[in-house]
C-alpha positions in Angstrom: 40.9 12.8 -50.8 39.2 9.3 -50.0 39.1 9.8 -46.9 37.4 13.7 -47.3 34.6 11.7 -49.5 34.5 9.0 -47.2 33.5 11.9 -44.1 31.6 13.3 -46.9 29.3 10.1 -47.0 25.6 10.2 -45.5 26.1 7.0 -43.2 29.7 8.1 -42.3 27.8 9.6 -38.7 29.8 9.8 -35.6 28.0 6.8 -34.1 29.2 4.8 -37.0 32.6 5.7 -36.9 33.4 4.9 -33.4 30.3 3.0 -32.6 32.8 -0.4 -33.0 35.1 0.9 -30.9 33.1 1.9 -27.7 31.2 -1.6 -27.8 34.6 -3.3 -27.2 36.3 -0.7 -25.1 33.0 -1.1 -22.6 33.4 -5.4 -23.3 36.9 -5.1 -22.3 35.7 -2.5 -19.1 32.8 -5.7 -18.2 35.4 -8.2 -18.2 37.7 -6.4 -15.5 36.7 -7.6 -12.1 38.4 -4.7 -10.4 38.6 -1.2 -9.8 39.4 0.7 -13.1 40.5 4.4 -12.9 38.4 6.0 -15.1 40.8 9.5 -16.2 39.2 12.3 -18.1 40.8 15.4 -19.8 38.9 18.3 -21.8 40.7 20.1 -25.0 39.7 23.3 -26.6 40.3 22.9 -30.6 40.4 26.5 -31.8 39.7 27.0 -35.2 38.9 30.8 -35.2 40.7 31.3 -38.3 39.0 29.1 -40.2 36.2 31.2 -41.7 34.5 28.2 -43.5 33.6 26.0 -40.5 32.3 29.0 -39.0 28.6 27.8 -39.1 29.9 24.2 -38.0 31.4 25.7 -34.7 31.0 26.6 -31.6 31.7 29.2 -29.3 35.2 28.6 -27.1 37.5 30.3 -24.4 36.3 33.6 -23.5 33.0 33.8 -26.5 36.0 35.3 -28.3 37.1 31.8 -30.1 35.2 29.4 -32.2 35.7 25.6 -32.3 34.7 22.5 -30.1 35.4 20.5 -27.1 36.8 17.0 -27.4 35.7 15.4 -23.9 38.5 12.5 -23.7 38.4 9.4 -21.5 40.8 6.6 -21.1 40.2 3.4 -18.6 43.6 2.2 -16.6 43.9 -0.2 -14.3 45.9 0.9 -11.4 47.6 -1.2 -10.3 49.0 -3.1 -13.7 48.4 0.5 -14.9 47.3 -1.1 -18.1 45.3 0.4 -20.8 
């Protein structure tokens, strides 16, 4: 429940949320003086079922589905293949 009426919360925005965390991902990126691998994957989150988001989604798939894309990145360092 506190964390539905923390979402729920006007200044709770996506750049808030993560905002912290992608300025010190990309410090941590600066302070690498070699070649990072940058790997990417996309994921389709179907929530066609879910008639209340309905206005909140998007289209999916075939136009059939409705939900987002989450566009994921991760940094790795290949030879120490570190994180």
């Amino acid at each position: 429940v506190g964390c539905l009426r923390l979402f729920d919360h006007p200044e709770a925005t996506h750049e808030h949320i993560l905002g912290y965390h992608q300025v010190a991902v990309l410090d941590r990126m600066e302070q690498c003086s070699d070649t990072l691998l940058i790997i990417h994957d996309t994921t389709d989150f179907d929530f066609s079922n879910h008639r209340t988001l309905a206005g909140q989604l998007g289209s999916i798939g075939n136009g059939g589905g409705r939900g987002y894309l989450a566009h994921h990145s991760i940094a790795v360092h290949p030879e120490t293949r570190a994180i």
